[in-house]
C-alpha positions in Angstrom: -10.3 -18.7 -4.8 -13.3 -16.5 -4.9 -13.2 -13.2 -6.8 -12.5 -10.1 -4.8 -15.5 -8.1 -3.8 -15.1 -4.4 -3.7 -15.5 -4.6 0.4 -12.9 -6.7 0.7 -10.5 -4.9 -1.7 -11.6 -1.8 0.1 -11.0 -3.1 3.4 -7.2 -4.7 1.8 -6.3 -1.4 0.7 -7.2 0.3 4.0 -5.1 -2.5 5.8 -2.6 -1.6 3.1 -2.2 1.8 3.7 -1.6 2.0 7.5 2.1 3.4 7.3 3.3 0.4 9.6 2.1 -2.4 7.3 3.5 -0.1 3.9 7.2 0.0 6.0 7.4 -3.2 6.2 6.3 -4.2 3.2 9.2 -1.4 1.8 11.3 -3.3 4.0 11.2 -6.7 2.8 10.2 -9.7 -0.1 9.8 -12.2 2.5 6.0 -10.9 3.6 4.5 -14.2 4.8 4.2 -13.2 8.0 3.1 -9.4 7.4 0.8 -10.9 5.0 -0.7 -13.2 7.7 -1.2 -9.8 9.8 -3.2 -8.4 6.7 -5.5 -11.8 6.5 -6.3 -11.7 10.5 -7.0 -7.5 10.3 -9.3 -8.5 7.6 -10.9 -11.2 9.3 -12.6 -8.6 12.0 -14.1 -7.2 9.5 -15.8 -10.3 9.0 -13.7 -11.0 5.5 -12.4 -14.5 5.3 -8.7 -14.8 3.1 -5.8 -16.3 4.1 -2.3 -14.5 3.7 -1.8 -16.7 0.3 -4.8 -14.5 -1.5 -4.2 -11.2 0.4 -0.3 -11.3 -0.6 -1.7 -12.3 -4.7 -4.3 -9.6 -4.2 -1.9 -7.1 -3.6 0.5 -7.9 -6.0 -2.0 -7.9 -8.8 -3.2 -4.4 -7.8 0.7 -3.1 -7.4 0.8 -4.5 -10.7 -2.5 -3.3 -12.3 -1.7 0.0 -10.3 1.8 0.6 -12.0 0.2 -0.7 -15.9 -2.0 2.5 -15.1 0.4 4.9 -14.1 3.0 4.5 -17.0 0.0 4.5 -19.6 -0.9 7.9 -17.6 2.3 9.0 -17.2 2.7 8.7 -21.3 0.1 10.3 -22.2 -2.5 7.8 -22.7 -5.8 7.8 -20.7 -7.7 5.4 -22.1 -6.3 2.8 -19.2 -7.8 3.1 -15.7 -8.9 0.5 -12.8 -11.7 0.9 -10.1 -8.9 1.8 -6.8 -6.5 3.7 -8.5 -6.8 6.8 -6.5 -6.9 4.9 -3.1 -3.9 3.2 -4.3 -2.4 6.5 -5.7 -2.3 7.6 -2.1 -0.3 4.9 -1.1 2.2 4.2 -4.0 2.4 7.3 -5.7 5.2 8.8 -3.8 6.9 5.2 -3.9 6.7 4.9 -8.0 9.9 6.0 -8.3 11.5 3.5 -6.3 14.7 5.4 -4.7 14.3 9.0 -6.5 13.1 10.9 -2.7 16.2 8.8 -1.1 18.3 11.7 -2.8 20.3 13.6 -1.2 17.8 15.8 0.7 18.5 16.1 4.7 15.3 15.1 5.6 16.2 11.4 5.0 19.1 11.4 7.6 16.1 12.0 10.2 13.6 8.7 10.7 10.2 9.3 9.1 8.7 8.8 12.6 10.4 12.7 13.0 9.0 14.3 10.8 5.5 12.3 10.9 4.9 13.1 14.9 4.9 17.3 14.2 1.2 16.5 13.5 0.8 16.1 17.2 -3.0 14.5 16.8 -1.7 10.6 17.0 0.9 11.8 20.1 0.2 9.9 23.2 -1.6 12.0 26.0 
């Protein structure tokens, strides 16, 4: 397909990082049909993909992301990619897989709890 322009990676990545689409791409492997969610978001903003590229998109910039990360994470700095920080925001706290699953009592409650304190997204 046609190469990626930084709009339309922008716009994936903002797709990406609504906490609905990241849970349920947590949730599962079989993404066709979250993926075909992504492609018809990014089609209002006027950005024509099917689910096929969105879905290799973002696994070339999980990928790219995670080649970063270790290289930063071992000292190195010399490797770096144009979204890391937008993607930082979304898969840093997910990097180490099941490490915040520990035994902390937050994770008996659903994330839901804790997210709704915030009270701005509540419905009036």
């Amino acid at each position: 397909g046609k190469h990626w322009t930084v709009n339309e990676v922008r716009a994936l990545i903002r797709i990406w990082s609504d906490k609905n689409i990241q849970q349920q791409l947590e949730g599962t492997v079989r993404n066709k049909r979250i993926f075909e969610q992504v492609a018809a978001r990014l089609q209002k903003f006027g950005i024509d993909r099917d689910w096929k590229q969105c879905r290799t998109k973002y696994k070339n910039l999980k990928h790219e992301y995670k080649s970063v990360k270790s290289a930063q994470d071992s000292g190195s700095t010399s490797k770096s990619m144009k979204f890391f920080n937008e993607l930082d925001a979304i898969l840093g706290h997910c990097t180490m897989e099941q490490a915040s699953k520990s035994d902390n009592d937050e994770s008996e409650r659903p994330p839901e709890w804790t997210e709704a304190k915030s009270g701005k997204d509540s419905i009036g």
